[in-house]
Biopython code that builds the backbone (N, CA, C, O; Angstrom):
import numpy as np
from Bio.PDB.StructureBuilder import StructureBuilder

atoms = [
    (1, "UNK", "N", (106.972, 113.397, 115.121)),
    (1, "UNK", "CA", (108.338, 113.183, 114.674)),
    (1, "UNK", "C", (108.972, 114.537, 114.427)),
    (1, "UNK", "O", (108.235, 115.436, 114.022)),
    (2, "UNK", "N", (110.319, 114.791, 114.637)),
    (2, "UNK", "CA", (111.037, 115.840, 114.484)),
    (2, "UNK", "C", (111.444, 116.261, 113.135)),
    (2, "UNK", "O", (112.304, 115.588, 112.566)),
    (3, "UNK", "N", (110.858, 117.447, 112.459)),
    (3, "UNK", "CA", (111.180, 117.416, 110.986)),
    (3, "UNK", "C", (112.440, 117.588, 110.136)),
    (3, "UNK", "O", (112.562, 117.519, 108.913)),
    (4, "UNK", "N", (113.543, 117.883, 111.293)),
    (4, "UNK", "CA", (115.218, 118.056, 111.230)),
    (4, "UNK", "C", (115.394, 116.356, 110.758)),
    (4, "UNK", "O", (115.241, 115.261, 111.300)),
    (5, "UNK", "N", (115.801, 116.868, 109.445)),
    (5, "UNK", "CA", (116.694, 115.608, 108.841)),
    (5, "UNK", "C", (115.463, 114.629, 108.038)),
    (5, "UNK", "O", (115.756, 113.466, 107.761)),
    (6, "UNK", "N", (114.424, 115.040, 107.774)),
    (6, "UNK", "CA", (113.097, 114.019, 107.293)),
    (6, "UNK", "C", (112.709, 115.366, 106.199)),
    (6, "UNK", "O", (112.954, 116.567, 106.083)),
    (7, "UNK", "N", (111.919, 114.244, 105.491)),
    (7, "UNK", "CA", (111.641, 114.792, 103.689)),
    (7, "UNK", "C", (110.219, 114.179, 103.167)),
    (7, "UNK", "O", (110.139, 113.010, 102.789)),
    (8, "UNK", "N", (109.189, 115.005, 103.178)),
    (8, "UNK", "CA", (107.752, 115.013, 102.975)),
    (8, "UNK", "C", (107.930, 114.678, 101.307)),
    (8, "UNK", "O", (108.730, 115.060, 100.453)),
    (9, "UNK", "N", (106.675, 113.698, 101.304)),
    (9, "UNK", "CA", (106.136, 113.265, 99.797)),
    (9, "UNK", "C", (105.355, 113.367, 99.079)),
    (9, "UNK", "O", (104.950, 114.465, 99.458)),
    (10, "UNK", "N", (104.620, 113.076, 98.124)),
    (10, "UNK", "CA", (103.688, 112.942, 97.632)),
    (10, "UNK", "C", (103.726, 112.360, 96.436)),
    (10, "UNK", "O", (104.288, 112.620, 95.372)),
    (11, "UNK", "N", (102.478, 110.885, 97.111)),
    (11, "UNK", "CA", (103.101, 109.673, 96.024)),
    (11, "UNK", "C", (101.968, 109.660, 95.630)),
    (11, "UNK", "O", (101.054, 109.545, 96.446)),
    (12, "UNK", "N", (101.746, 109.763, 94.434)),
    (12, "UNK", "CA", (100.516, 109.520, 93.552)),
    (12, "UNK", "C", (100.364, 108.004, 92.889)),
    (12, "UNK", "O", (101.299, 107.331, 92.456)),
    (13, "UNK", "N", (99.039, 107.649, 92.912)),
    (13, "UNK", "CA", (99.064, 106.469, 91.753)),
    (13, "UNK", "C", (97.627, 106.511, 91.637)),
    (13, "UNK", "O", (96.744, 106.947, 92.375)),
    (14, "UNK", "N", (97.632, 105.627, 89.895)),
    (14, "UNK", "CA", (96.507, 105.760, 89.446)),
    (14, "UNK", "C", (95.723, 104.527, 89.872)),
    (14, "UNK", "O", (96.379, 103.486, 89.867)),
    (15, "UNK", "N", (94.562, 104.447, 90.208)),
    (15, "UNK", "CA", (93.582, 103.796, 90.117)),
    (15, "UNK", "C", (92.912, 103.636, 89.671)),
    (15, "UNK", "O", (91.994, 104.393, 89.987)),
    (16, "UNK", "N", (92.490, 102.488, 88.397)),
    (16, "UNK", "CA", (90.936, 102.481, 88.230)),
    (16, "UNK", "C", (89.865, 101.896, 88.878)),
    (16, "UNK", "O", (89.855, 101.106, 89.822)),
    (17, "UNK", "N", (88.625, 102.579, 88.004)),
    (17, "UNK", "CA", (88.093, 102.636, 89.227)),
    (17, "UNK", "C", (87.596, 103.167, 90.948)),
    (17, "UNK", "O", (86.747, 102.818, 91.768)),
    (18, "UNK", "N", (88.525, 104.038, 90.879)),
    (18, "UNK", "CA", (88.403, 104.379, 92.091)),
    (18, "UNK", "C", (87.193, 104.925, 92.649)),
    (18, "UNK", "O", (86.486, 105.530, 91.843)),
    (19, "UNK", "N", (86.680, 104.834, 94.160)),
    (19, "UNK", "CA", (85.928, 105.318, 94.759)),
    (19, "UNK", "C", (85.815, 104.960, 96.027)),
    (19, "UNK", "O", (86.213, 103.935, 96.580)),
    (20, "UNK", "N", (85.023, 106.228, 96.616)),
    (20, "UNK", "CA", (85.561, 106.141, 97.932)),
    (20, "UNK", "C", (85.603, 105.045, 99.070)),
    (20, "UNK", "O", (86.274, 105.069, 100.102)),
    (21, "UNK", "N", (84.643, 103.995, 98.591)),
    (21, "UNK", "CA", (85.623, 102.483, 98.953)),
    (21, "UNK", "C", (86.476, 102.270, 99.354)),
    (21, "UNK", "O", (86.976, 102.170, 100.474)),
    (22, "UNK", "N", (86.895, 102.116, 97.746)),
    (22, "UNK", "CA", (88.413, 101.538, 97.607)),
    (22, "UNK", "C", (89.480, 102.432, 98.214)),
    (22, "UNK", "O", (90.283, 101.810, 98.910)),
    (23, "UNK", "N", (89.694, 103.801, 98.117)),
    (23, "UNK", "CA", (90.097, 104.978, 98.624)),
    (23, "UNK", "C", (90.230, 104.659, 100.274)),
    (23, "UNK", "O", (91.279, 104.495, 100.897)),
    (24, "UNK", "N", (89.268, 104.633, 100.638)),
    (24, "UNK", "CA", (89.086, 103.844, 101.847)),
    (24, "UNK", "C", (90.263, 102.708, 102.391)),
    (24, "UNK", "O", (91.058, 102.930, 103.305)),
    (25, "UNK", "N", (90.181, 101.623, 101.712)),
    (25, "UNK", "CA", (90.868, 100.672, 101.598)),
    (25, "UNK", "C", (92.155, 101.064, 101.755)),
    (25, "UNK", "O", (93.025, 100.630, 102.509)),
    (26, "UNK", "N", (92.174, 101.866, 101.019)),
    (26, "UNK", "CA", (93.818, 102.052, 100.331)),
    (26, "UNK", "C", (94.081, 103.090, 101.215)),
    (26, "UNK", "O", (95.300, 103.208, 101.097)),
    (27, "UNK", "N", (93.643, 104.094, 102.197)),
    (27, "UNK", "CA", (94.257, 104.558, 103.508)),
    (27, "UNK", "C", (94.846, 103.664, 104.464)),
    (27, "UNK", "O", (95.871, 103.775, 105.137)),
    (28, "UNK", "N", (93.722, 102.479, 104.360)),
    (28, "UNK", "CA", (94.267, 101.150, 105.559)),
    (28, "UNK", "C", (95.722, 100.851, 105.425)),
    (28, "UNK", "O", (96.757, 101.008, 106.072)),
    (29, "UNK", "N", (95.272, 100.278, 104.124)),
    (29, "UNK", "CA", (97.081, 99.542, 103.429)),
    (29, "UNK", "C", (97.701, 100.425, 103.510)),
    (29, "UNK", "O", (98.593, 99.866, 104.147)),
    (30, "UNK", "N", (98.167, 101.759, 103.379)),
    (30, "UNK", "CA", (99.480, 102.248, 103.871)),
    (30, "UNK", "C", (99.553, 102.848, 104.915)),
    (30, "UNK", "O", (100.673, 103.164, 105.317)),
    (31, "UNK", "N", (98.156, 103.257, 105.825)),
    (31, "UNK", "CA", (98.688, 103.096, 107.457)),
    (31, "UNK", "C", (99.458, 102.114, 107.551)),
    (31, "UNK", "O", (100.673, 102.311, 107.553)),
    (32, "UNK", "N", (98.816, 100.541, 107.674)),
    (32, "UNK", "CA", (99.610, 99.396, 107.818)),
    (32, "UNK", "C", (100.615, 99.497, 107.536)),
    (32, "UNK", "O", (101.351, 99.246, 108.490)),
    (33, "UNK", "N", (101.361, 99.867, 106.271)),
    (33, "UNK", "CA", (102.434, 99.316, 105.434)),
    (33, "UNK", "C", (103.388, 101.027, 106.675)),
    (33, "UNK", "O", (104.564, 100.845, 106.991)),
    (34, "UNK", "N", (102.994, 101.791, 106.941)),
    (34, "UNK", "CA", (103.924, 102.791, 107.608)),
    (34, "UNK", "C", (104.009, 102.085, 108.831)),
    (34, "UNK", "O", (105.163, 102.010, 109.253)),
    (35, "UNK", "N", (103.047, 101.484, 109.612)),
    (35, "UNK", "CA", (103.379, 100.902, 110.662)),
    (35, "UNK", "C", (104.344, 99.645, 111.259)),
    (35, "UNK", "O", (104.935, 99.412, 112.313)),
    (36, "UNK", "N", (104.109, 98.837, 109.687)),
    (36, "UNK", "CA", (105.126, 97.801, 109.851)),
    (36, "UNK", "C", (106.709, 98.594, 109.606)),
    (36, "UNK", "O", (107.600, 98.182, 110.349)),
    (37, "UNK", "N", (106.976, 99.386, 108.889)),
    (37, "UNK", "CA", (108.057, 100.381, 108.644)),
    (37, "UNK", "C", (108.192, 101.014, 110.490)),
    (37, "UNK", "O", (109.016, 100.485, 111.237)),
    (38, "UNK", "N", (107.670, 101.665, 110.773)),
    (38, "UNK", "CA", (107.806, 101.746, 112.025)),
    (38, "UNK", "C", (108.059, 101.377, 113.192)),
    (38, "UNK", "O", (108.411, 102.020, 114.181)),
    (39, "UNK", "N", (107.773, 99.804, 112.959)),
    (39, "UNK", "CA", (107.668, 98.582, 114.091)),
    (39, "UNK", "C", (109.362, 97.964, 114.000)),
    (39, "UNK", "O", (110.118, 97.486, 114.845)),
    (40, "UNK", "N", (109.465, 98.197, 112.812)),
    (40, "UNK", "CA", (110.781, 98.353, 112.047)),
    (40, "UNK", "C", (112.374, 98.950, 112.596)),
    (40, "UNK", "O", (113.549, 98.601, 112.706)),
    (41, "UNK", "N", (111.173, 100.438, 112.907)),
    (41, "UNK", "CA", (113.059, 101.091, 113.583)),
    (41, "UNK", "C", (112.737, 102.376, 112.807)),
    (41, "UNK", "O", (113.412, 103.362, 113.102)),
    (42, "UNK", "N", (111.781, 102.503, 111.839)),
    (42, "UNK", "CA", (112.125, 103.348, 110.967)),
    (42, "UNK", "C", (111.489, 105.430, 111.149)),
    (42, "UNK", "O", (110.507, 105.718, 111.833)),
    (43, "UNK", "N", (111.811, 105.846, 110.854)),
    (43, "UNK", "CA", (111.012, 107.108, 111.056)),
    (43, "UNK", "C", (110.380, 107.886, 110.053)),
    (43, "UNK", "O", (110.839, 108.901, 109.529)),
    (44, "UNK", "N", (108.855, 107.116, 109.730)),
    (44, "UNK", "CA", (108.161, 107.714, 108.995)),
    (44, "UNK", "C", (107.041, 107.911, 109.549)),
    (44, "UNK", "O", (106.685, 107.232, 110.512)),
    (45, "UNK", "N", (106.261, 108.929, 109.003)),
    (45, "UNK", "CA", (104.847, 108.875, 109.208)),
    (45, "UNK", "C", (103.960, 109.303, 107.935)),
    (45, "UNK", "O", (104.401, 110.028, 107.044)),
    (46, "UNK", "N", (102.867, 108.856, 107.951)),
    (46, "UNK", "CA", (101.820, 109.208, 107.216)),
    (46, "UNK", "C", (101.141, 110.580, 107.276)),
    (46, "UNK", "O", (101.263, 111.049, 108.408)),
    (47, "UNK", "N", (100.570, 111.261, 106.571)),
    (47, "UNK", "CA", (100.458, 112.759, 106.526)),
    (47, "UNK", "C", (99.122, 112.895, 106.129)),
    (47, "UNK", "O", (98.538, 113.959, 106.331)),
    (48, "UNK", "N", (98.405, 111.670, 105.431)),
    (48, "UNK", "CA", (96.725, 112.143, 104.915)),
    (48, "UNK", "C", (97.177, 111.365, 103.535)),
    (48, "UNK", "O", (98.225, 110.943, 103.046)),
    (49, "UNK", "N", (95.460, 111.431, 103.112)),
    (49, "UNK", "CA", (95.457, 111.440, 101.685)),
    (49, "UNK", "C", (94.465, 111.853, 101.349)),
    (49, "UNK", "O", (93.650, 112.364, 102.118)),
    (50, "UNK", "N", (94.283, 111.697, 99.872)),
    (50, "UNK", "CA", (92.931, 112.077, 99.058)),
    (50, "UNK", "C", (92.846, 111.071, 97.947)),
    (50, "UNK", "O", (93.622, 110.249, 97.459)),
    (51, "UNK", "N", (91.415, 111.508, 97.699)),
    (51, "UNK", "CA", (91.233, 110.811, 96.271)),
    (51, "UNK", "C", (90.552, 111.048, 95.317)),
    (51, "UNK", "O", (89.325, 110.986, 95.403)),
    (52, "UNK", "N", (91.107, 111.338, 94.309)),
    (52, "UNK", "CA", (90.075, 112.004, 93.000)),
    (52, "UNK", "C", (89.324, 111.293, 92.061)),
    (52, "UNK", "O", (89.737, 111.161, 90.909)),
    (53, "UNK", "N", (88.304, 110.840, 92.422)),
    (53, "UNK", "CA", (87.796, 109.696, 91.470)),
    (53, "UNK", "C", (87.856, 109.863, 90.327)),
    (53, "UNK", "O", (88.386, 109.100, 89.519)),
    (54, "UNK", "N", (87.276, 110.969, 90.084)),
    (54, "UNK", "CA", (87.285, 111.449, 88.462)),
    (54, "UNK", "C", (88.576, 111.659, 87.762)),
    (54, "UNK", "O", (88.515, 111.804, 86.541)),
    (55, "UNK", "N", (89.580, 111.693, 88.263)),
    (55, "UNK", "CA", (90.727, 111.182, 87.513)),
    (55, "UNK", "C", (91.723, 110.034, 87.994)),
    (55, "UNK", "O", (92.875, 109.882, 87.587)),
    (56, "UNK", "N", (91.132, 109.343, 88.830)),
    (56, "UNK", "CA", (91.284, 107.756, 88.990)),
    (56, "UNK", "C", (92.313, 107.971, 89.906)),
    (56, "UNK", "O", (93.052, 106.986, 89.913)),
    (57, "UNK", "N", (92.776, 109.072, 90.891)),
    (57, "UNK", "CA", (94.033, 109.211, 91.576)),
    (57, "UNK", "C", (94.042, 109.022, 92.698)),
    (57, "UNK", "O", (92.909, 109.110, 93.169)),
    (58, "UNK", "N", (94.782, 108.798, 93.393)),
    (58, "UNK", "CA", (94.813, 108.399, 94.860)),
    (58, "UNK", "C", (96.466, 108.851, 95.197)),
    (58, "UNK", "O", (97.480, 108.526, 94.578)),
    (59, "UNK", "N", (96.305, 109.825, 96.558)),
    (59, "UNK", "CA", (97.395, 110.217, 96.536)),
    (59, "UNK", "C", (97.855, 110.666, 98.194)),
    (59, "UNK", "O", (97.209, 111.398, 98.943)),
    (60, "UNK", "N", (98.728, 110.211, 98.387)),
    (60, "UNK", "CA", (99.353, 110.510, 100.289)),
    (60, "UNK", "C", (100.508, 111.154, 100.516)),
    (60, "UNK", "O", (101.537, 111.144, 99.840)),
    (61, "UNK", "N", (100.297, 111.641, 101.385)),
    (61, "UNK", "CA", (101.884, 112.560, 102.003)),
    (61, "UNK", "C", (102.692, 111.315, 103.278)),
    (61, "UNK", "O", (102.237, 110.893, 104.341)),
    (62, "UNK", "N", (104.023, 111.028, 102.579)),
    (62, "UNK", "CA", (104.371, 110.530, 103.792)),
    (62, "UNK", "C", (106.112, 111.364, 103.707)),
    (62, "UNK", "O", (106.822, 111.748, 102.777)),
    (63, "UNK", "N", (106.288, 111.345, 105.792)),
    (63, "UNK", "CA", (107.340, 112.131, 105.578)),
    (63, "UNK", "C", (108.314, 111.142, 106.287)),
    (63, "UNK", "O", (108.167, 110.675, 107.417)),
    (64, "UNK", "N", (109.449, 110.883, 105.322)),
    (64, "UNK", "CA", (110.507, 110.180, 106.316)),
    (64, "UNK", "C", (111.842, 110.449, 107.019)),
    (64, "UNK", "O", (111.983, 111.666, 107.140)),
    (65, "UNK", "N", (112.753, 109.840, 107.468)),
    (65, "UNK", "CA", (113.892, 110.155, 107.511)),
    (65, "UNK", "C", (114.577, 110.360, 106.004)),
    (65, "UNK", "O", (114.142, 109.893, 104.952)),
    (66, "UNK", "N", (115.668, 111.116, 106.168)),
    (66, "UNK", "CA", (116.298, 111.171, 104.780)),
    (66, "UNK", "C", (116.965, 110.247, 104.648)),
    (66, "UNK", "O", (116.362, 109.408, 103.980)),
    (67, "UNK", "N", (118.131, 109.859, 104.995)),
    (67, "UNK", "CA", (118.772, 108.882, 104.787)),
    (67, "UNK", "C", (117.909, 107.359, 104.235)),
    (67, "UNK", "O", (118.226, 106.657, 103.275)),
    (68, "UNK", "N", (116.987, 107.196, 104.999)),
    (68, "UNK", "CA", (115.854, 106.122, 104.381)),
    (68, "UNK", "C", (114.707, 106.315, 103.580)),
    (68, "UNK", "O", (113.786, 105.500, 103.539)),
    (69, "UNK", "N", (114.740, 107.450, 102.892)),
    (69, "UNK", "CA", (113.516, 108.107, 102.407)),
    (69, "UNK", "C", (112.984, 107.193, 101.089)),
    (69, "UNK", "O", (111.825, 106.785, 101.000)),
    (70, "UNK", "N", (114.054, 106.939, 100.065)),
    (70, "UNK", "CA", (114.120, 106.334, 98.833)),
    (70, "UNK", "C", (112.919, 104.894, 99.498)),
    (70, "UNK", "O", (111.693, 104.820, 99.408)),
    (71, "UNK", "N", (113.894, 103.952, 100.121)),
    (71, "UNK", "CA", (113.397, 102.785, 100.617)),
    (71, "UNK", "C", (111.801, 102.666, 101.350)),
    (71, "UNK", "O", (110.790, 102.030, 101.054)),
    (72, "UNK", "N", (112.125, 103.547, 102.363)),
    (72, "UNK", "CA", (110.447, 103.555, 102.691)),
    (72, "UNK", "C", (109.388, 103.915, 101.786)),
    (72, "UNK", "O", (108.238, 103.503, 101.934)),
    (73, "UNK", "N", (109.812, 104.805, 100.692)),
    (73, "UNK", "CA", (108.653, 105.100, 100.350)),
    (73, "UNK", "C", (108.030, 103.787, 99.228)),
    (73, "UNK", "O", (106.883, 103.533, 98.861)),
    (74, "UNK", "N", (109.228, 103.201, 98.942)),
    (74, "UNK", "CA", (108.917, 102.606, 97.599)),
    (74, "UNK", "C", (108.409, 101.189, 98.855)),
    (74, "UNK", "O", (107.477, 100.478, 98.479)),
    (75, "UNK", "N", (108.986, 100.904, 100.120)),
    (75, "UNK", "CA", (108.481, 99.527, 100.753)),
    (75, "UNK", "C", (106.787, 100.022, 101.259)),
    (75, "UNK", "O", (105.941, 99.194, 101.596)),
    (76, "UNK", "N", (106.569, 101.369, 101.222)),
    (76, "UNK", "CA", (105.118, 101.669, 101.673)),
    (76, "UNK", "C", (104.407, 101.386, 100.282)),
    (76, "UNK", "O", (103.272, 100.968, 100.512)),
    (77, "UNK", "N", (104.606, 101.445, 99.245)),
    (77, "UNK", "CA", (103.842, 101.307, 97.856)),
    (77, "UNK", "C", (104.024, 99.728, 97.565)),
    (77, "UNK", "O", (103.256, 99.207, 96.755)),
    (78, "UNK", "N", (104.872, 99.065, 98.109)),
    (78, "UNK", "CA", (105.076, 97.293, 98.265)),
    (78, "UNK", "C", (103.837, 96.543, 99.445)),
    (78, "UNK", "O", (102.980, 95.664, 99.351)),
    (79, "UNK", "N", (104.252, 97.315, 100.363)),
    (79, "UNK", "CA", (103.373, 96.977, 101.329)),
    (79, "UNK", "C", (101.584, 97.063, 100.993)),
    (79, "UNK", "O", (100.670, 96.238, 100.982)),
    (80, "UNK", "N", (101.710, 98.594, 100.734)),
    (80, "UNK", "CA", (99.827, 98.535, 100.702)),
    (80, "UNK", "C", (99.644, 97.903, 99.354)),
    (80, "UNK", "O", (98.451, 97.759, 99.088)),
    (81, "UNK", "N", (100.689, 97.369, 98.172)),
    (81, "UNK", "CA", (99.935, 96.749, 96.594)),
    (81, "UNK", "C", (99.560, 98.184, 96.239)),
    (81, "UNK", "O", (98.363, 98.182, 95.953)),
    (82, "UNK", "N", (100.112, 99.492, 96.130)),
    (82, "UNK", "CA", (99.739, 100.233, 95.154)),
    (82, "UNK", "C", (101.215, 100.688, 94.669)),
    (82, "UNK", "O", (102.189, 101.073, 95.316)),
    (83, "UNK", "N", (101.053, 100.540, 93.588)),
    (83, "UNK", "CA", (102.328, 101.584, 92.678)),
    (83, "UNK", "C", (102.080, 102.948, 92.669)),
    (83, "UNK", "O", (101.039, 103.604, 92.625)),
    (84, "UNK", "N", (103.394, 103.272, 92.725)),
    (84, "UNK", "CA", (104.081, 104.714, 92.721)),
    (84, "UNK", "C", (104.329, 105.189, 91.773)),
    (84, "UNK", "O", (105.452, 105.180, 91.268)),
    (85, "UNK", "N", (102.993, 105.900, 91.148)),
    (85, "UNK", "CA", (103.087, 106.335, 89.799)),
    (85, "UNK", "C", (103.592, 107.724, 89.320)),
    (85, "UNK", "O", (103.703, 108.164, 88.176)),
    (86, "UNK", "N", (103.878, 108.315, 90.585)),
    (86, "UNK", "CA", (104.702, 109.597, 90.283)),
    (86, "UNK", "C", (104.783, 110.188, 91.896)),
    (86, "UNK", "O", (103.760, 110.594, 92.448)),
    (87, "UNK", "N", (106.014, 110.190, 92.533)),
    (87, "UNK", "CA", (106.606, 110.965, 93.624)),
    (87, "UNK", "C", (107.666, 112.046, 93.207)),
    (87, "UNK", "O", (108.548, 112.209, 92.364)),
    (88, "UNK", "N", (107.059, 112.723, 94.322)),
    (88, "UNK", "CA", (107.312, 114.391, 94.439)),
    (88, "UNK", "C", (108.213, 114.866, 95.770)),
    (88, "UNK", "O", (107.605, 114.510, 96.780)),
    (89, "UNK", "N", (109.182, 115.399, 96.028)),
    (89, "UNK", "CA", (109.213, 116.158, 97.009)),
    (89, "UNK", "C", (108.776, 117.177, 97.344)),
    (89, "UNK", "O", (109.152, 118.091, 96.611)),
    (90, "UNK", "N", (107.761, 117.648, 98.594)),
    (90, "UNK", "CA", (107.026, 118.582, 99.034)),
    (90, "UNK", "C", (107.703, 119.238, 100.421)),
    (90, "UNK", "O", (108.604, 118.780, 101.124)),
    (91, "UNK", "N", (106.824, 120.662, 100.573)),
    (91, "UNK", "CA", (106.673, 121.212, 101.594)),
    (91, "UNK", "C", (105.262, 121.100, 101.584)),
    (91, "UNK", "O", (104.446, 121.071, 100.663)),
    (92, "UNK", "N", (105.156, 121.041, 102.866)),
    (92, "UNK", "CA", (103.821, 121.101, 103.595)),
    (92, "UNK", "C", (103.513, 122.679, 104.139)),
    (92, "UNK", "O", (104.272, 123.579, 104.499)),
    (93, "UNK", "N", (102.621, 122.623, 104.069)),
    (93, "UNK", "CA", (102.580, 124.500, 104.527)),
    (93, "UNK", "C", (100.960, 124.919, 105.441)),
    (93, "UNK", "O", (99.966, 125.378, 104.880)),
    (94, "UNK", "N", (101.049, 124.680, 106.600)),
    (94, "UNK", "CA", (99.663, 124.271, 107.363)),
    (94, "UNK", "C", (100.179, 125.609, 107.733)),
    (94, "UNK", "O", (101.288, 126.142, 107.677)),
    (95, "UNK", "N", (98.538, 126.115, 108.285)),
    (95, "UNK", "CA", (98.445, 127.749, 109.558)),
    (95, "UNK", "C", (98.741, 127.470, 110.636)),
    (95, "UNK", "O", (98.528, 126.327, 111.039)),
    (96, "UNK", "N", (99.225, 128.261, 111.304)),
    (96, "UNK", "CA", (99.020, 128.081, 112.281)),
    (96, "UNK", "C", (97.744, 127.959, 113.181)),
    (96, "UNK", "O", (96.650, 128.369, 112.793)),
    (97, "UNK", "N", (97.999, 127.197, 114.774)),
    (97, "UNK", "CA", (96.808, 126.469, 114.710)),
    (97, "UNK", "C", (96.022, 127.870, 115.507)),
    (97, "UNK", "O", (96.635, 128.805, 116.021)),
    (98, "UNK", "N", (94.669, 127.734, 115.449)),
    (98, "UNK", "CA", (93.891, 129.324, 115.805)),
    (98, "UNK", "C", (93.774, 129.809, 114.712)),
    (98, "UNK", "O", (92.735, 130.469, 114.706)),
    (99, "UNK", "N", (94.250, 129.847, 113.808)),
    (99, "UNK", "CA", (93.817, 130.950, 112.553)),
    (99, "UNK", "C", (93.028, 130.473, 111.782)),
    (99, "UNK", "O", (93.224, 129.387, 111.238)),
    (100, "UNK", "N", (91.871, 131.277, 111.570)),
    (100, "UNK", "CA", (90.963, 131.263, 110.426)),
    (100, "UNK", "C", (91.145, 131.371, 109.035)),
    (100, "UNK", "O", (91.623, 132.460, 108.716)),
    (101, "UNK", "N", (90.883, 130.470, 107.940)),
    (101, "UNK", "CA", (90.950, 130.234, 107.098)),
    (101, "UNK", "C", (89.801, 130.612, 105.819)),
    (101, "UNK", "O", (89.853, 130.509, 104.594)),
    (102, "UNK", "N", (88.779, 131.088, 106.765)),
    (102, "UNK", "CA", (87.782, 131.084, 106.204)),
    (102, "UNK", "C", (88.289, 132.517, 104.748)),
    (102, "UNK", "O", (89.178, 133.361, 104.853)),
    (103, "UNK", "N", (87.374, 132.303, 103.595)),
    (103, "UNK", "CA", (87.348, 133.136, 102.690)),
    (103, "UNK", "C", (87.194, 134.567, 103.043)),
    (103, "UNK", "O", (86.607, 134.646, 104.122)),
    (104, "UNK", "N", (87.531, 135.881, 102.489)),
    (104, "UNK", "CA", (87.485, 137.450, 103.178)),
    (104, "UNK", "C", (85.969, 137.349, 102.421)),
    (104, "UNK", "O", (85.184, 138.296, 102.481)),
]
sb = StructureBuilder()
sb.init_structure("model")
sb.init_model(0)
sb.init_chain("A")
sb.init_seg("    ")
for serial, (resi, resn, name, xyz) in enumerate(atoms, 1):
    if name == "N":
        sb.init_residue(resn, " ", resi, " ")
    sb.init_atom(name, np.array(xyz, "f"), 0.0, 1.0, " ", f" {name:<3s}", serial, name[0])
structure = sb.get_structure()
């Protein structure tokens, strides 16, 4: 997707319980829930996630159009059954690809 005019996230919510299971799980449900958004008309995508068991968090980057940004994000946290316990607007900031990352 073209990043002119789209706005990266990061939607946190808590889980208890969590582990990498459920974490698991809960990548499915909001692939799904971006895809039905997609099937839609809409222009989002999914970006990754993680999950911190030890502080019960579970958390994904999704980047959308602006104009629809509000809506998708909150119909992707409807869709997969997880609440949106705190969203962020982000930059993403990857290397370029070839470059080593490794520690000096």
């Amino acid at each position: 997707m073209d990043e002119a005019g789209c706005t990266t996230y990061l939607v946190e919510s808590y889980v208890p319980g969590l582990d990498p299971d459920r974490a698991a799980h809960l990548d499915r449900q909001v692939r799904d829930a971006v895809a039905t958004l997609r099937g839609d008309g809409l222009r989002v995508v999914w970006g990754g996630s993680l999950a911190i068991s030890a502080e019960e968090t579970y958390s994904y980057l999704v980047t959308c159009e602006g104009s629809a940004a509000d809506a998708a994000v909150a119909a992707i946290g409807v869709g997969a059954a997880l609440a949106c316990d705190h969203v962020a607007e982000v930059v993403v900031v990857r290397p370029p690809l070839g470059t080593d990352v490794a520690p000096a």
